[in-house]
ROKE-223190 format. One line per 4 residues: number of its first residue (from 0); their letters; for each residue x, y, z of N, C-alpha, C. Coordinates in Angstrom, 3 decimals. Example, Ala and Ser with C-alpha at 12.3 -4.5 7.8 and 13.67 -1.06 7.14 Angstrom:
0> AS> 13.190 -5.690 7.800 12.300 -4.500 7.800 13.200 -3.300 7.800 | 12.850 -2.250 7.080 13.670 -1.060 7.140 12.900 0.030 7.870
***
This chain:
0> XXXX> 11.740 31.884 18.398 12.086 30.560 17.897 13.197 30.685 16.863 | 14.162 29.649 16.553 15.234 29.792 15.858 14.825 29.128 14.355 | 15.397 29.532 13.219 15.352 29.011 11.700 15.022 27.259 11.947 | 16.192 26.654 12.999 16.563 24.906 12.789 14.847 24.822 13.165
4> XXXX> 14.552 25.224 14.524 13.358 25.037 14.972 11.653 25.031 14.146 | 11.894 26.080 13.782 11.035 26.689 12.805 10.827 24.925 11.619 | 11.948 25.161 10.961 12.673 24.186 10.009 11.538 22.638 10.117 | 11.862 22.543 11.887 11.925 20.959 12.405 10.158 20.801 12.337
8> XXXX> 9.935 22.033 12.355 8.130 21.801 12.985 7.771 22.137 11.549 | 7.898 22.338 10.625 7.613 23.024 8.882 7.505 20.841 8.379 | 9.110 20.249 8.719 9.341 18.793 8.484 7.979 18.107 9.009 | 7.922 18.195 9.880 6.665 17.548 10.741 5.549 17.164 9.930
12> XXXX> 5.213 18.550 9.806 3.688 19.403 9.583 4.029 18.421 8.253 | 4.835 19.060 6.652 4.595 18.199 5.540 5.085 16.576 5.764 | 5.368 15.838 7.417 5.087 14.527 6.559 3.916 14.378 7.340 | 2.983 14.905 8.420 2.170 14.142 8.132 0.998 14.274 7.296
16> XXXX> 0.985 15.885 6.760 0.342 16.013 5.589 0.607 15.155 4.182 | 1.563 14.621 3.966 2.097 13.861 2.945 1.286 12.273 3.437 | 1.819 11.553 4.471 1.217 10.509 4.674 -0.209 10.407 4.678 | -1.303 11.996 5.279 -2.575 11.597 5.581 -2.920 11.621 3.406
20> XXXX> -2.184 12.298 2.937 -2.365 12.101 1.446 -2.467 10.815 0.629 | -1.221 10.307 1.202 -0.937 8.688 0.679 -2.134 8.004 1.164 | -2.628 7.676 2.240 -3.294 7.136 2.898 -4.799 7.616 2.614 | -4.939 8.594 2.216 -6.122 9.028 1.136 -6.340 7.981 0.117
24> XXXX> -5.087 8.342 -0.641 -5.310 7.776 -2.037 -5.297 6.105 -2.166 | -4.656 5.676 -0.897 -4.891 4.293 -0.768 -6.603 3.661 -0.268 | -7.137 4.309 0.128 -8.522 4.541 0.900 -9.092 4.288 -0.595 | -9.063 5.921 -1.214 -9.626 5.956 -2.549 -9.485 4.260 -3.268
28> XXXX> -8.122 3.835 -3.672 -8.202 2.305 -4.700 -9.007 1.344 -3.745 | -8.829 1.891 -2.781 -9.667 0.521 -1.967 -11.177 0.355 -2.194 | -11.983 1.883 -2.063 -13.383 1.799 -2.177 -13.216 1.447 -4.075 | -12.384 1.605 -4.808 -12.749 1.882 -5.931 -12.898 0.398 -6.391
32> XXXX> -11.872 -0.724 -5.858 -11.559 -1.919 -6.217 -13.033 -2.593 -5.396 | -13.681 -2.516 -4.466 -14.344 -2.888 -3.858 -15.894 -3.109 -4.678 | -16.112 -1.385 -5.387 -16.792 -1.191 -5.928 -17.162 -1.769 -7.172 | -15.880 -2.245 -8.091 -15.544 -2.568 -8.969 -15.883 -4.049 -8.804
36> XXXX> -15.533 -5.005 -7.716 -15.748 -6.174 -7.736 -16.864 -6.479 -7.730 | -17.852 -5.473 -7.084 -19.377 -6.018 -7.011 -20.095 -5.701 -7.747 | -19.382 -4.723 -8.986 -19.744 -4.618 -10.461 -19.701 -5.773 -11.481 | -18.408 -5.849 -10.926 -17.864 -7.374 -11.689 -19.103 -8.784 -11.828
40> XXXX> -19.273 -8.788 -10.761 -19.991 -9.882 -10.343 -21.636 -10.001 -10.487 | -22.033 -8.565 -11.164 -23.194 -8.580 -11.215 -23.270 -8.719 -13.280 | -22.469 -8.600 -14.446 -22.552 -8.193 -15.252 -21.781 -9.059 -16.275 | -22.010 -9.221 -17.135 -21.780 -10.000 -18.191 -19.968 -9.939 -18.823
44> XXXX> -19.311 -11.023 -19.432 -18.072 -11.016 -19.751 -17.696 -9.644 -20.564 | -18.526 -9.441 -21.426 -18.187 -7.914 -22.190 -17.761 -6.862 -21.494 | -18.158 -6.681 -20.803 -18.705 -5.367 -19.617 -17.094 -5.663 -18.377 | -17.481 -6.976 -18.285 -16.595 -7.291 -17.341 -14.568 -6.923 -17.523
48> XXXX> -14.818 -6.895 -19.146 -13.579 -6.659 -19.579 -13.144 -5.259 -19.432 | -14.376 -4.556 -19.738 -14.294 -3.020 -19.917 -13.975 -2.607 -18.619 | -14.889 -3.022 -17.553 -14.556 -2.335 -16.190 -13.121 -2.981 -15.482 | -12.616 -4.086 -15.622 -11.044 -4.338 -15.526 -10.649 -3.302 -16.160
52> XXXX> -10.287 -2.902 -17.299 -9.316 -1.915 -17.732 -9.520 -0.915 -17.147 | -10.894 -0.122 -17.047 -11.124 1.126 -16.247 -10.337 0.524 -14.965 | -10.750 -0.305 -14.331 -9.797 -0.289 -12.348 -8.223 -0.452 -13.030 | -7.863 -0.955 -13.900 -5.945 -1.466 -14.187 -6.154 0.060 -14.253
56> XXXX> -6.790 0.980 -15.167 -6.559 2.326 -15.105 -6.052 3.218 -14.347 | -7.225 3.162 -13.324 -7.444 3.702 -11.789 -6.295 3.701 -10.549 | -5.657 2.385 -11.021 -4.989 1.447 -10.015 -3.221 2.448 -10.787 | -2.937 2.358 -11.476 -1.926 3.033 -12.186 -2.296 4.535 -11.552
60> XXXX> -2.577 5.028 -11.705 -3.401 6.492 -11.674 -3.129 6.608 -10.137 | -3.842 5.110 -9.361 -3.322 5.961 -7.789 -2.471 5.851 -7.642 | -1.301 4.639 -8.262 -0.190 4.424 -7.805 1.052 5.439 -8.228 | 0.593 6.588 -9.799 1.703 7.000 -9.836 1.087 8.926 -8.875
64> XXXX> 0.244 8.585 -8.284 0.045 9.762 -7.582 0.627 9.485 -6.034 | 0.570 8.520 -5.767 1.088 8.159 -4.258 2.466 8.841 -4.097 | 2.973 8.019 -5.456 4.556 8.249 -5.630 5.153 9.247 -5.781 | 4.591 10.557 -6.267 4.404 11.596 -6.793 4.624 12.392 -5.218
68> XXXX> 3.410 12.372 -4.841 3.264 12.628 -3.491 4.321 12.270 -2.448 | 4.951 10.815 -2.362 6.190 10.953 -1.577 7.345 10.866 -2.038 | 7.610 10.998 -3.390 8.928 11.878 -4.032 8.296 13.483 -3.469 | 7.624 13.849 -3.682 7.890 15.396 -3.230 7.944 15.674 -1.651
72> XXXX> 7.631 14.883 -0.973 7.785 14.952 0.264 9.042 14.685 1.200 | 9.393 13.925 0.245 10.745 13.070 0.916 11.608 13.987 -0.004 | 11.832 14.553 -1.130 12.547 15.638 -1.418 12.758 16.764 -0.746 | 11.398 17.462 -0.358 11.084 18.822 0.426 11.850 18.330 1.539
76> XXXX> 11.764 17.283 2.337 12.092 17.204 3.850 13.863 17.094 3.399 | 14.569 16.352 2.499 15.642 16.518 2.597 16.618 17.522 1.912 | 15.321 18.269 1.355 16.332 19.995 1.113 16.500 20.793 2.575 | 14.996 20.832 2.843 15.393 21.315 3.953 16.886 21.130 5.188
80> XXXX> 16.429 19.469 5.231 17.815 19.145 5.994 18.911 19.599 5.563 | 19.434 19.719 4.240 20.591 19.869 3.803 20.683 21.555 3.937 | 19.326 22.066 3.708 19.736 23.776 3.941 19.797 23.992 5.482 | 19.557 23.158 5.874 19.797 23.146 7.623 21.605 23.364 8.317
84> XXXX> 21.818 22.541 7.432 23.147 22.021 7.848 24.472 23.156 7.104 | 23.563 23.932 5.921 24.350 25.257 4.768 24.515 24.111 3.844 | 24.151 23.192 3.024 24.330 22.529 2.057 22.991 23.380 0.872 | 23.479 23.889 0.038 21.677 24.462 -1.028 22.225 24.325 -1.791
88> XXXX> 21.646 22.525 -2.038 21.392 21.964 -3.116 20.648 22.674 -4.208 | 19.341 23.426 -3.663 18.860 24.175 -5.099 19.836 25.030 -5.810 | 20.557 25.908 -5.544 21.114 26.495 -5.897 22.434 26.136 -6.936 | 23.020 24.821 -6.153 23.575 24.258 -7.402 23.002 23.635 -8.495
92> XXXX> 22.242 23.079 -8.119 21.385 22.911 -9.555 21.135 23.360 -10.627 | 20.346 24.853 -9.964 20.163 25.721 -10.836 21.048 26.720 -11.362 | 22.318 26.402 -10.906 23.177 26.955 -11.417 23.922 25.918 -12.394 | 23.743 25.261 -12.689 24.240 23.795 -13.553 23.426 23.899 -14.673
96> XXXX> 21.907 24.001 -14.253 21.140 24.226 -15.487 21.409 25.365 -16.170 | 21.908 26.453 -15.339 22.052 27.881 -16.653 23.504 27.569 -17.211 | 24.060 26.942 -16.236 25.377 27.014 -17.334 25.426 26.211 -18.392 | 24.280 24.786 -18.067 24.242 24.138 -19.864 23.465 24.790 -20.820
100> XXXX> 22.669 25.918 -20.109 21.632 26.317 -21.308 22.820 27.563 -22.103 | 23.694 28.153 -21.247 25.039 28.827 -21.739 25.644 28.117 -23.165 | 25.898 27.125 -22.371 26.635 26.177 -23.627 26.119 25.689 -24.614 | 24.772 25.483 -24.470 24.213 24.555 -25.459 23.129 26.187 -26.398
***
C-alpha cells in the first residue's frame, strides 16, 4: 500500500472516531438535561436554582468538549492533507516558534 493510501484510510478511521465522540457527548447532555428536568419538577424553587446552574454547567462543559474534539479532528485531517500534497505546516510553525523564542 502507498503513504497517500495509508494517509486516506488513517482520515477515515479519525473522522469517524471523532464523530462517534461528538455524538457521545451529545447523547451524554441529552440524558443529563432529561434527567435534570425530572429533577426539576419534583423539588422546590431553592434546589431548583441550584440544579439549573449545575446543567448551565454541564451544558458548557459538553459544549466546549465537542469543540475541542472537532478542532482536533478537523486539524489532524487537514495536516495530513497538506502533508499529502508536501505542504508541513508543522514544521513551519515550529520553526517560527523557535525563532521568536531566539528573539525574544
Amino acid at each position: 500500500m502507498s503513504d497517500r493510501t495509508v494517509m486516506a484510510i488513517g482520515v477515515i478511521v479519525g473522522f469517524l472516531f471523532g464523530f462517534n465522540g461528538i455524538a457521545m457527548l451529545f447523547n451524554l447532555l441529552t440524558h443529563t438535561l432529561t434527567e435534570a428536568q425530572a429533577q426539576l419538577s419534583q423539588i422546590s424553587t431553592v434546589s431548583t436554582l441550584v440544579l439549573f446552574l449545575i446543567v448551565v454547567g454541564i451544558i458548557i462543559k459538553v459544549r466546549v468538549l465537542s469543540s475541542l474534539i472537532v478542532g482536533a479532528v478537523v486539524g489532524a485531517v487537514l495536516n495530513l492533507l497538506l502533508e499529502m500534497n508536501g505542504i508541513h505546516v508543522m514544521n513551519m510553525i515550529y520553526s517560527a516558534i523557535l525563532e521568536f523564542l531566539k528573539i525574544h
